[in-house]
C-alpha positions as CSV (number, residue, x, y, z in Angstrom):
1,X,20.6,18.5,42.8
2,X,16.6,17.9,43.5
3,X,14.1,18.6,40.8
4,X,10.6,18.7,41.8
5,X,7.7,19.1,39.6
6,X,4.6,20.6,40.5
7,X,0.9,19.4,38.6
8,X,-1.9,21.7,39.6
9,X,-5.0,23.4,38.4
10,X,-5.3,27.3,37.1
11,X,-6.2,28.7,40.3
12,X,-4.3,26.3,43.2
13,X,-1.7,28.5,43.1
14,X,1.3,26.0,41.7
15,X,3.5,28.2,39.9
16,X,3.3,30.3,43.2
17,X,3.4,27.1,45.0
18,X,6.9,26.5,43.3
19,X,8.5,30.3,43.5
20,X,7.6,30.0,47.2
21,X,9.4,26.7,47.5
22,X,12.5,28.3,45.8
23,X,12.8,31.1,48.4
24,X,12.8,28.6,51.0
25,X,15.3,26.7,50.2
26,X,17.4,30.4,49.5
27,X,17.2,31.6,52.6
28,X,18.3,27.8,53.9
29,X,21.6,29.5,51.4
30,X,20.6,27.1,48.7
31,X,21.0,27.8,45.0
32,X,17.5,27.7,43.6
33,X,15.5,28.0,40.5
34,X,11.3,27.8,40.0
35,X,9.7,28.5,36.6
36,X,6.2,27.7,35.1
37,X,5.8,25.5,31.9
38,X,3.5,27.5,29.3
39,X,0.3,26.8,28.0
40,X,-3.3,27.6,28.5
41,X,-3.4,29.3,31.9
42,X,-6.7,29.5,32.9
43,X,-8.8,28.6,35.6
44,X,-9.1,24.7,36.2
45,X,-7.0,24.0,33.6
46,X,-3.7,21.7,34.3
47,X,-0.8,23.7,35.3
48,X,2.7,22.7,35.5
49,X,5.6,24.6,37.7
50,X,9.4,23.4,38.8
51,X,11.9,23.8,41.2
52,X,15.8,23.2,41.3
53,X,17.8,23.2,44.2
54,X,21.4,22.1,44.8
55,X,23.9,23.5,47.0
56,X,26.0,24.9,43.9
57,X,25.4,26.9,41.1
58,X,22.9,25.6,38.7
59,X,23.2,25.4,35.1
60,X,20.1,23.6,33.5
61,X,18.0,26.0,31.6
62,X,15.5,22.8,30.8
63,X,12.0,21.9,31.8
64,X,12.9,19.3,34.2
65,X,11.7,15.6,33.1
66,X,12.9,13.3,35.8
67,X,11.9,14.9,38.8
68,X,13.0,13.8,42.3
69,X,10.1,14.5,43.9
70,X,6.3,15.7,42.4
71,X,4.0,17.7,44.2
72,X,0.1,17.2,43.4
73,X,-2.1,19.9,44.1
74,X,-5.3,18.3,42.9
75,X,-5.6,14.4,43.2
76,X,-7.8,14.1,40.0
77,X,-4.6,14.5,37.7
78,X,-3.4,11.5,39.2
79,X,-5.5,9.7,36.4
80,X,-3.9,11.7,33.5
81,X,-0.7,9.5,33.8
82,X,1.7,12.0,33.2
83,X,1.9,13.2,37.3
84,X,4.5,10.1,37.5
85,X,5.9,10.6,33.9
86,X,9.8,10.5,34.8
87,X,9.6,10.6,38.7
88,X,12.5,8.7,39.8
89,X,12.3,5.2,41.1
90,X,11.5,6.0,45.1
91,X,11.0,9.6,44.6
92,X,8.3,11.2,46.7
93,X,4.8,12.3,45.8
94,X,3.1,14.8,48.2
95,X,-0.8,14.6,46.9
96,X,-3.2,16.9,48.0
97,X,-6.2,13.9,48.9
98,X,-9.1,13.2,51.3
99,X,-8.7,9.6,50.9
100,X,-6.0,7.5,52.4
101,X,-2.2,7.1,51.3
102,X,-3.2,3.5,50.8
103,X,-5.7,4.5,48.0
104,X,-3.0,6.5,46.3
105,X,-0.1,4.5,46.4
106,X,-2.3,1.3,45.4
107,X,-3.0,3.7,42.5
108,X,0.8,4.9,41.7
109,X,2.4,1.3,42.5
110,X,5.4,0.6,45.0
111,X,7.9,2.5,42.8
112,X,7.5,5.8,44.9
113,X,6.6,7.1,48.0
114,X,3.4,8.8,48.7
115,X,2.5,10.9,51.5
116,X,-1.3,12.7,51.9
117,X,-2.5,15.6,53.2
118,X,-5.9,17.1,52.9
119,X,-4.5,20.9,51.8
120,X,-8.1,21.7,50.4
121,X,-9.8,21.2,54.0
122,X,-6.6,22.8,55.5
123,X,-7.3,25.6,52.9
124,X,-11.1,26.2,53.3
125,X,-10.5,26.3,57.0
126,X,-7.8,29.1,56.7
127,X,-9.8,31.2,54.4
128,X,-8.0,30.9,51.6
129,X,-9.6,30.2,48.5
130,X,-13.7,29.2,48.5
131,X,-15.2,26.2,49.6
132,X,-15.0,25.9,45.3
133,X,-11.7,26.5,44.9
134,X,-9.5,26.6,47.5
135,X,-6.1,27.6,47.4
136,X,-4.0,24.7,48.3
137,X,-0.3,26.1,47.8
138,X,1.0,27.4,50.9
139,X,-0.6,23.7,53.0
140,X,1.0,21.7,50.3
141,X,4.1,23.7,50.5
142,X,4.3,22.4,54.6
143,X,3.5,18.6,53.6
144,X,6.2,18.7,51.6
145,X,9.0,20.0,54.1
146,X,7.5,17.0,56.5
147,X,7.4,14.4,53.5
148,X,11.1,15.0,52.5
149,X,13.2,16.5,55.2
150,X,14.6,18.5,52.3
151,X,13.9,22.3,54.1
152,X,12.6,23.7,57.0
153,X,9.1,24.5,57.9
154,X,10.1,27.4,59.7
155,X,12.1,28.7,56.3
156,X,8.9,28.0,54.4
157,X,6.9,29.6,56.5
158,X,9.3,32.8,56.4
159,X,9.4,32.2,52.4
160,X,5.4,32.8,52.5
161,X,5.8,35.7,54.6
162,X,7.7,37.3,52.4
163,X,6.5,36.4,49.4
164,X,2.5,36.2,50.1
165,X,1.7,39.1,52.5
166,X,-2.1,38.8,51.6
167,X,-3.6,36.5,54.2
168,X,0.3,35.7,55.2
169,X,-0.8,34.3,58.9
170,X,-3.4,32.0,57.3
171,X,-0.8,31.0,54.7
172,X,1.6,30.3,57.5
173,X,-1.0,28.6,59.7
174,X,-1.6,26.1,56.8
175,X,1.6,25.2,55.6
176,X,1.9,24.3,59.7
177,X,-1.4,22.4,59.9
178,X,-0.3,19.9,57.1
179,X,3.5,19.9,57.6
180,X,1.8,18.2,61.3
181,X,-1.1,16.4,59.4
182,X,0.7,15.0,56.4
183,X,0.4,10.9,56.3
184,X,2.1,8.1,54.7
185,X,0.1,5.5,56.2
């Protein structure tokens, strides 16, 4: 099984960013699971979303506290501590970041692996979102098939199409920009 653990901001579009994720990998005939953690939703404030997927049946009913991989929707929660807070020893952290992988993994330490992508530019450039507060999900979503291997881009960008039909070429055009931008330095 692979847990991944999504840290955003009201407004990035995490939890969306994870159900997305989930439909991917089930039409690669994976069994899946994406839920949200509770708490103040509002806009800007720190989000938290999860994904399970194995290729049997899943069981856990939990929040998931040692994730395999972590996906970072806005870099600035890097700082809070708790973006690494279980993440398994060479697990993978996809951050959403205008500075280098360098920067970030100086930050984070040698324990993981950290790959970049600038999903805000990516964003802004496909229209989705405002320069203020662009909506990073659907870009991050493509890094993240690049960064791990773990599912397709072309499932991904089917699993957008169906599940975000506003804006659905943009959204697709994204997640392709950074699954082909995406750096680990």
């Amino acid at each position: 099984m692979q847990e991944i653990r999504f840290h955003g901001r009201g407004g990035q579009g995490a939890v969306i960013g994870s159900e997305v994720l989930a439909q991917a990998f089930f039409l690669e005939e994976k069994y899946v699971q994406a839920f949200p953690a509770f708490g103040v939703e509002r806009r800007g404030a720190p989000v938290t979303a999860f994904c399970r997927v194995d290729d049997k049946h899943i069981h856990l009913r939990n929040q998931i506290y040692t994730p395999d991989h972590v996906v970072v929707l806005d870099s600035s929660l890097l700082k809070t501590g708790s973006v690494t807070q279980g993440l398994k020893k060479n697990g993978t952290i996809v951050v959403n970041g205008k500075r280098p992988p360098q920067h970030y993994q100086q930050m984070l330490g040698d324990d993981y692996q950290v790959f970049v992508v600038d999903a805000a530019l990516i964003a802004v450039t496909n229209r989705l979102g405002s320069p203020a507060n662009p909506i990073v999900n659907t870009a991050i979503l493509g890094a993240f098939s690049k960064a791990t291997g773990l599912v397709g881009i072309e499932a991904v960008e089917k699993a957008i199409a169906a599940y975000v039909p506003l804006q659905m070429e943009n959204n697709c055009r994204a997640a392709r920009t950074a699954y082909e931008k995406v750096d680990r330095g």
